[in-house]
Backbone as a printed PyTorch tensor [residue, N CA C, xyz], in Angstrom:
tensor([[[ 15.2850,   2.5280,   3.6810],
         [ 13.8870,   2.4030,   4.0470],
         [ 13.7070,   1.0920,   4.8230]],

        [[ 12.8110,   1.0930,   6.0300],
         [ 12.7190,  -0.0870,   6.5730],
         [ 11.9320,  -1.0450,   5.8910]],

        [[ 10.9770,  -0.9090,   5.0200],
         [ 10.5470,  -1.5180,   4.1920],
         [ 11.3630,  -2.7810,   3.2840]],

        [[ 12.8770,  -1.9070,   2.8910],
         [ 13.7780,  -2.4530,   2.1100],
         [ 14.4890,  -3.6260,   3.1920]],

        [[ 14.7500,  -2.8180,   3.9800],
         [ 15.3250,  -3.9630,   5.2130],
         [ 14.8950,  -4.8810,   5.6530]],

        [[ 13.4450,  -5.1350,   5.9230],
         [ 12.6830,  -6.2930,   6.1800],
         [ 12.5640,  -6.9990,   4.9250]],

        [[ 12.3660,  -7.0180,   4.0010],
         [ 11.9830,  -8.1030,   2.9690],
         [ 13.3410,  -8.4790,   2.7120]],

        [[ 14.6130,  -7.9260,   2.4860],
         [ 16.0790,  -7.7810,   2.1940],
         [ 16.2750,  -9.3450,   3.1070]],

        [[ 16.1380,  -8.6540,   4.4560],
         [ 15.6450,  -9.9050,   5.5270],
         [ 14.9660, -11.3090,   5.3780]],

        [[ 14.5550, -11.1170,   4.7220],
         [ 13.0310, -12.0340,   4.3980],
         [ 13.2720, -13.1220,   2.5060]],

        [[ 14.4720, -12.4560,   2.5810],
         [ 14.9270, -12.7170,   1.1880],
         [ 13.8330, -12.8320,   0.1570]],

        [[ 13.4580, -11.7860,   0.1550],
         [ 12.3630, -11.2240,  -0.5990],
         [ 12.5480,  -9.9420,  -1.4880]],

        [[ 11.7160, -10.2850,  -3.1300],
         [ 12.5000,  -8.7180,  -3.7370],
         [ 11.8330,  -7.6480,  -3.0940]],

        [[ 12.5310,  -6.7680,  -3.4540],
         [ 12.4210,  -5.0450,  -2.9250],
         [ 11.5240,  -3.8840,  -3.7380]],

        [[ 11.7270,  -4.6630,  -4.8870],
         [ 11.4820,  -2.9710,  -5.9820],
         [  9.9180,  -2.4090,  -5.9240]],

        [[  9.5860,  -3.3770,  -6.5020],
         [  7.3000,  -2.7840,  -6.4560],
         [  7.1630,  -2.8860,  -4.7840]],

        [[  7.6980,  -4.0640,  -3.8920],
         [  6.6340,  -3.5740,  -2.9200],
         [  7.1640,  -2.0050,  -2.3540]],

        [[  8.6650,  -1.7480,  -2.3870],
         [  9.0150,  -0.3280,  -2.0930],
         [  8.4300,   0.6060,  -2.3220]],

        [[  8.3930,   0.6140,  -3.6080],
         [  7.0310,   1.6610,  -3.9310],
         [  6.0350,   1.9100,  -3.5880]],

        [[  5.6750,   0.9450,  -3.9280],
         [  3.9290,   0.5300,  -3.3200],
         [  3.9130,   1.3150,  -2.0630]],

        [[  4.7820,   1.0200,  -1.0840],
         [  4.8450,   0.9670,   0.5580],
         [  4.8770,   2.4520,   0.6330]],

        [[  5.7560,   3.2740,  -0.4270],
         [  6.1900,   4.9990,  -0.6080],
         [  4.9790,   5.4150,  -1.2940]],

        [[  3.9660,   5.2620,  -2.0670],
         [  3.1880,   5.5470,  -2.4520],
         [  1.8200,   5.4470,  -1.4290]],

        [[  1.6030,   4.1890,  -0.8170],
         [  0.5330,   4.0490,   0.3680],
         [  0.8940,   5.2230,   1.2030]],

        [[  2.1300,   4.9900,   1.8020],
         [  2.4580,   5.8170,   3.1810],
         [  2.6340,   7.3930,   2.4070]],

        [[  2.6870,   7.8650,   1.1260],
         [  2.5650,   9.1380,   1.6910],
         [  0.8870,   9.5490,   1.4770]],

        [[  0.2560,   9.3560,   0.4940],
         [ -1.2130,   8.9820,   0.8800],
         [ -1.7260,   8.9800,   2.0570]],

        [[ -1.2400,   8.5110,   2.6130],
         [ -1.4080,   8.2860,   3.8110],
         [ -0.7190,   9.3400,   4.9670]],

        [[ -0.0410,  10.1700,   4.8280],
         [  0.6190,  11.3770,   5.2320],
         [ -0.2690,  12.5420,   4.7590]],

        [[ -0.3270,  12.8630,   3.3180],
         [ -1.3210,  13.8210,   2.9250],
         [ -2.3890,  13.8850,   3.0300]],

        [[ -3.2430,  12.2890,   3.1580],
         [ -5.0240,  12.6400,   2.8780],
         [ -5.5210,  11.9610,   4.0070]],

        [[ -4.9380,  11.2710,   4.9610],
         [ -5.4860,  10.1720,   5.7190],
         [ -4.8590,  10.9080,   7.0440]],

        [[ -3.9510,  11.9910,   7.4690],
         [ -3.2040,  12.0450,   8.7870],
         [ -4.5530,  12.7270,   9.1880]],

        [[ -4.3350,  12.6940,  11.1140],
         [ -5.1310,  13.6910,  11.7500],
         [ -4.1230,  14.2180,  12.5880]],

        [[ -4.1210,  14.9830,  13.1710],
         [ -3.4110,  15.6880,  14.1310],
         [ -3.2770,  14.9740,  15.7180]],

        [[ -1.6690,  14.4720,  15.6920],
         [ -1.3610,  13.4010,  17.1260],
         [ -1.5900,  11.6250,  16.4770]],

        [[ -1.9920,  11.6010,  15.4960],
         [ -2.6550,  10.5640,  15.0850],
         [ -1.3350,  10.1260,  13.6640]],

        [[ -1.0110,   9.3100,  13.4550],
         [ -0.1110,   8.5590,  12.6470],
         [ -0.6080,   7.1890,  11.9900]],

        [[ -0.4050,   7.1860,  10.3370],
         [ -0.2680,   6.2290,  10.3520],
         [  0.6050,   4.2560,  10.7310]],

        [[ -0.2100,   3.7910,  10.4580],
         [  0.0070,   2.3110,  10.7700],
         [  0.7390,   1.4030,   9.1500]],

        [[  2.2110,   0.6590,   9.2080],
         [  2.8760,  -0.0770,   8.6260],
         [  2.7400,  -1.4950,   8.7240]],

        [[  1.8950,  -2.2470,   7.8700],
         [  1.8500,  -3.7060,   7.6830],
         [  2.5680,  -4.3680,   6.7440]],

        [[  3.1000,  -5.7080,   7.1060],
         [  3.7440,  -6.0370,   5.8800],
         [  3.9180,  -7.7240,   6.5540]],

        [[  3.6100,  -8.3620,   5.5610],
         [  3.3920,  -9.9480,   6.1500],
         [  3.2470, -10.9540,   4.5500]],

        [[  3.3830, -11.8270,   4.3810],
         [  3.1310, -13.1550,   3.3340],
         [  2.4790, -13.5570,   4.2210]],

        [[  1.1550, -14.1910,   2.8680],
         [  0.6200, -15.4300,   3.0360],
         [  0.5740, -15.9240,   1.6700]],

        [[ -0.2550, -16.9650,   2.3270],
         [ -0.3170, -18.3140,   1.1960],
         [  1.2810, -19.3240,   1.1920]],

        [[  2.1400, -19.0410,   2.0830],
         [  2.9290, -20.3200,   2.1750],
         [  2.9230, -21.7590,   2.2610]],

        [[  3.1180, -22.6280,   1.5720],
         [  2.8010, -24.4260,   1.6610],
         [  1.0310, -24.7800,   1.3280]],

        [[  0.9800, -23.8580,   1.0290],
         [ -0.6810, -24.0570,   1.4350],
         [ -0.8990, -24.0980,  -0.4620]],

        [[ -0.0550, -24.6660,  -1.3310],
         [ -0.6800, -24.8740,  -2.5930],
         [ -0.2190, -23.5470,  -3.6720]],

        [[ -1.1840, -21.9650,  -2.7070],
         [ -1.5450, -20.8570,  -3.8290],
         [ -0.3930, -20.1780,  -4.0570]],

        [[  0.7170, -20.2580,  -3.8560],
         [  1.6020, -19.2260,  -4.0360],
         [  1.5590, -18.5690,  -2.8810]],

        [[  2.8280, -17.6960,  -2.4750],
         [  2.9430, -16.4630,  -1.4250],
         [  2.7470, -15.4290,  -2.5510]],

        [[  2.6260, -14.6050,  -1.2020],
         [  1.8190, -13.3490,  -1.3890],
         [  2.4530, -12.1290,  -0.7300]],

        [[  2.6040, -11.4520,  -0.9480],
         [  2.9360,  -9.8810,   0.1650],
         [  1.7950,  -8.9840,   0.1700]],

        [[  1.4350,  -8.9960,   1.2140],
         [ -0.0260,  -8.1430,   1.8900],
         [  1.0950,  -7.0950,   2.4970]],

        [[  0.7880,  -5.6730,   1.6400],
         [  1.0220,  -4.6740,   2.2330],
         [ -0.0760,  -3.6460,   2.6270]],

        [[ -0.2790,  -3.5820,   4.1020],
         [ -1.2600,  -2.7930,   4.8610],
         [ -0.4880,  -1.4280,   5.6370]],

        [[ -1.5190,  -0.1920,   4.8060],
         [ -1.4200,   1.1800,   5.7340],
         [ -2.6090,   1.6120,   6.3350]],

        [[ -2.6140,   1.8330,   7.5030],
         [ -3.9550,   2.4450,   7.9630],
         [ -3.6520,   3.5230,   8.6090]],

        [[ -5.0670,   4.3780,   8.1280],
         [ -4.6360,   5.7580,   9.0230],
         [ -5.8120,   6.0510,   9.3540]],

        [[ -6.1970,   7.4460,   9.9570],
         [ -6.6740,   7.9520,  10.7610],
         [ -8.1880,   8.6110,   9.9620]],

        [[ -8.3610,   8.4560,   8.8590],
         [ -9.1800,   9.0620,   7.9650],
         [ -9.9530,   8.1430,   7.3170]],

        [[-10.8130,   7.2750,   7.8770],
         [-12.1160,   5.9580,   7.4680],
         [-12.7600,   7.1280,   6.7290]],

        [[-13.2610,   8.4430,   6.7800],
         [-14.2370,   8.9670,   5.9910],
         [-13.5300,   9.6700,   4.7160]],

        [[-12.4650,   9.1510,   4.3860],
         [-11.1820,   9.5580,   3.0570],
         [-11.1800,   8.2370,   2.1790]],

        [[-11.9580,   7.7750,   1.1910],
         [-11.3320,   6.9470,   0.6390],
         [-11.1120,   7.2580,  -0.8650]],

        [[ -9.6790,   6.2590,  -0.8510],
         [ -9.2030,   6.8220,  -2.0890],
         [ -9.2060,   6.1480,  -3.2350]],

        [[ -9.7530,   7.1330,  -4.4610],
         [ -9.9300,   6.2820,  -6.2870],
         [ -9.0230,   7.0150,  -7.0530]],

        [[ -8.4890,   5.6210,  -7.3580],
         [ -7.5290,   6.2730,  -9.0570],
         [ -8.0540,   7.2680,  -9.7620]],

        [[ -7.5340,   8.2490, -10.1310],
         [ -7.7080,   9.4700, -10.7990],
         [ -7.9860,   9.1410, -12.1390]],

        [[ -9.4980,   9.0670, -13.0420],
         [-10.2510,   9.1480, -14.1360],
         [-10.4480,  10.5190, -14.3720]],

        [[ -9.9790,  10.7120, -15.9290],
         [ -8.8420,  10.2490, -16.7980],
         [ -7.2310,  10.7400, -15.9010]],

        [[ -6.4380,   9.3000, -16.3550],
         [ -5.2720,  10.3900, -16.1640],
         [ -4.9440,  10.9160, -15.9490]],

        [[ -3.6200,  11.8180, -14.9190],
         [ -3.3430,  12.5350, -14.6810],
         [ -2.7880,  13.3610, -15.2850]],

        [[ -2.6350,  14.5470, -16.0230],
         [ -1.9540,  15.1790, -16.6780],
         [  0.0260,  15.0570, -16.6850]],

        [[  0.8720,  14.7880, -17.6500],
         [  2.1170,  14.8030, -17.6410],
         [  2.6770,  15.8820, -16.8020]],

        [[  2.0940,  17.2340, -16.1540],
         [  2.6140,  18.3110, -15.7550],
         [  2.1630,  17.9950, -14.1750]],

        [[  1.0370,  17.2220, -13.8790],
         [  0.2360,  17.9580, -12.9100],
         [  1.9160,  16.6970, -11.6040]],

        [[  1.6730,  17.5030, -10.4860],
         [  3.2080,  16.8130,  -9.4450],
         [  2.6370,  16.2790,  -8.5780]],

        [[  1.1640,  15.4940,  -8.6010],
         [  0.4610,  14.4950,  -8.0890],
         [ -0.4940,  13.6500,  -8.2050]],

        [[ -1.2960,  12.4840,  -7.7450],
         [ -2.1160,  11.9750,  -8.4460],
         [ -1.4440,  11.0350,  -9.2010]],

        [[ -0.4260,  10.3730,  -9.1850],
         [  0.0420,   8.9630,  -9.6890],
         [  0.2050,   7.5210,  -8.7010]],

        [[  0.1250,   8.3560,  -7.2940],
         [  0.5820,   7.1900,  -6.6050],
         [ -0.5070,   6.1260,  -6.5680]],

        [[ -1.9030,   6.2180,  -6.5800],
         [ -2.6920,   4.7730,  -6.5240],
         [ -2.1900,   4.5510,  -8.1820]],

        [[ -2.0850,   4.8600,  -9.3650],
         [ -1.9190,   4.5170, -10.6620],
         [ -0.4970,   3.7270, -10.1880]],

        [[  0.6330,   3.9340, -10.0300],
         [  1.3190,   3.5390,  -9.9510],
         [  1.0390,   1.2580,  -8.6490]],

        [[  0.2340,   1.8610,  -7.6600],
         [ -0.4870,   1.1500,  -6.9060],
         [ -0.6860,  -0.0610,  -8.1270]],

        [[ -1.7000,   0.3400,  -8.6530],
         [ -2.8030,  -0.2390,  -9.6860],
         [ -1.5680,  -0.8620, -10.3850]],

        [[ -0.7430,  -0.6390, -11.0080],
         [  0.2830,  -0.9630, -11.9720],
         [  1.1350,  -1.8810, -11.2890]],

        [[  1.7250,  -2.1700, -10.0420],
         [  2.7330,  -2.4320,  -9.5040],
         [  2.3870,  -3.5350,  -8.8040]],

        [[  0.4410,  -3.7280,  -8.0260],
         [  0.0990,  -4.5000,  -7.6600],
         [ -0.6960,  -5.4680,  -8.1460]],

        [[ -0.9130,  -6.5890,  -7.6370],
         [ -1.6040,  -7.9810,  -8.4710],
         [ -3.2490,  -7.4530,  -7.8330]],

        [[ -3.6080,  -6.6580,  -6.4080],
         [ -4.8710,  -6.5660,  -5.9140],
         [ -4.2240,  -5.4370,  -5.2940]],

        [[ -5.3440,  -4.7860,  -5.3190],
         [ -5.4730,  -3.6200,  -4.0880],
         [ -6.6750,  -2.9890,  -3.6210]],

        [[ -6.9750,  -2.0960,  -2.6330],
         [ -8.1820,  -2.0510,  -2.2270],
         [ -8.3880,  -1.2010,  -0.8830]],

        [[ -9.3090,  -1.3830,  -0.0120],
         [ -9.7070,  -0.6570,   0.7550],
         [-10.5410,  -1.1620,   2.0070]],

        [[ -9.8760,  -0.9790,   2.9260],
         [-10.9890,  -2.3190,   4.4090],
         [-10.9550,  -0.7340,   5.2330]],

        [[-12.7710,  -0.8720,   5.3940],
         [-13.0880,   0.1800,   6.5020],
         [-12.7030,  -0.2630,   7.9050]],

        [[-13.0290,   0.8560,   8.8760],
         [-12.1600,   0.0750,  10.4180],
         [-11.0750,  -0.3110,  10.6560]],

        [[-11.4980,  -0.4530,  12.2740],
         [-12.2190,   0.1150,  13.1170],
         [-12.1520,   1.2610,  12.8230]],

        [[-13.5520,   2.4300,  13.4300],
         [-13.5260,   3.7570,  13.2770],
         [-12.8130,   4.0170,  13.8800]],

        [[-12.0550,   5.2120,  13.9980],
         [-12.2940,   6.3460,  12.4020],
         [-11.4930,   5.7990,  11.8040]],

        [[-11.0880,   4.7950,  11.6520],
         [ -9.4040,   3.9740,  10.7470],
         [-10.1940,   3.5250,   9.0440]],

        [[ -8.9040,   3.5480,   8.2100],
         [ -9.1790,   2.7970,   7.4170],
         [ -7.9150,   2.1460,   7.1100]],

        [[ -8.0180,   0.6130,   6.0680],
         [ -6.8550,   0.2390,   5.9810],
         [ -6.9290,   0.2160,   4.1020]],

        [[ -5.4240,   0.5150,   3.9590],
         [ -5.3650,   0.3880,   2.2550],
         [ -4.5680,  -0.3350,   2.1130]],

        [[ -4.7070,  -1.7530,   1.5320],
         [ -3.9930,  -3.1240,   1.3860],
         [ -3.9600,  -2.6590,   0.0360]],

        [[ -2.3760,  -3.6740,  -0.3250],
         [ -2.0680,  -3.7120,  -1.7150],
         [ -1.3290,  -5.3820,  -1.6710]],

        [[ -1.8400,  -6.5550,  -2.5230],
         [ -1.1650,  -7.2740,  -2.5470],
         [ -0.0320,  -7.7640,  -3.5470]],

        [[  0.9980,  -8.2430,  -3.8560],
         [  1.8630,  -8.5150,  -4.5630],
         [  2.4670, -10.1180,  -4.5430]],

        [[  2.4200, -10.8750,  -5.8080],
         [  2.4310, -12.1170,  -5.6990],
         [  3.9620, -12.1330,  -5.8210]],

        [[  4.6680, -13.5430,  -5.5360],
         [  5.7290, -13.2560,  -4.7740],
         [  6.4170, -14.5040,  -5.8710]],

        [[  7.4320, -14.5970,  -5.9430],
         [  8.4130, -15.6960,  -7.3970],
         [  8.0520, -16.7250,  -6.0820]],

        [[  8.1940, -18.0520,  -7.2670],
         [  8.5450, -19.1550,  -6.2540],
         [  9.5290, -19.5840,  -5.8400]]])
């Protein structure tokens, strides 16, 4: 996964933001694609020297601003073969969330605080 390769790069761990990144992007394949239209892969630290700790801001945006997506209340059933990936989100990340725009875009950031 290029995901794995850039932070690998970056000498940065791999495991939650991988997920995270497989969980956004297919979300983002199933509920957010339009037709000709693809989603968008962000991936950047902040907060370096600057005191707060780094950070990994992972951003997907796609094509579907009028799709936004909430963790599934209650639970997903043990049987049901979808509906974990924001739970998993929620679990894996320190923040996550939702930035409208530009239309028709939306972006679904997940952040992850990073060892020192």
């Amino acid at each position: 996964m290029l995901t794995v390769a850039h932070l690998t790069d970056w000498g940065l761990p791999t495991e939650s933001a991988a997920q995270v990144v497989a969980e956004l992007a297919c979300n983002a394949v199933v509920h957010g694609r339009v037709l000709g239209r693809d989603f968008r892969l962000g991936l950047r630290v902040t907060g370096e020297g600057d005191g707060s700790g780094a950070t990994l801001r992972i951003e997907v945006a796609d094509a579907r601003g009028d799709r936004h997506p909430t963790v599934p209340r209650p639970p997903v059933s043990d049987g049901a073969e979808s509906g974990r990936g924001l739970l998993l989100v929620q679990a894996l990340a320190d923040r996550w969330g939702v930035e409208a725009g530009p239309p028709p875009r939306k972006t679904v950031r997940a952040e992850i605080a990073l060892p020192s």
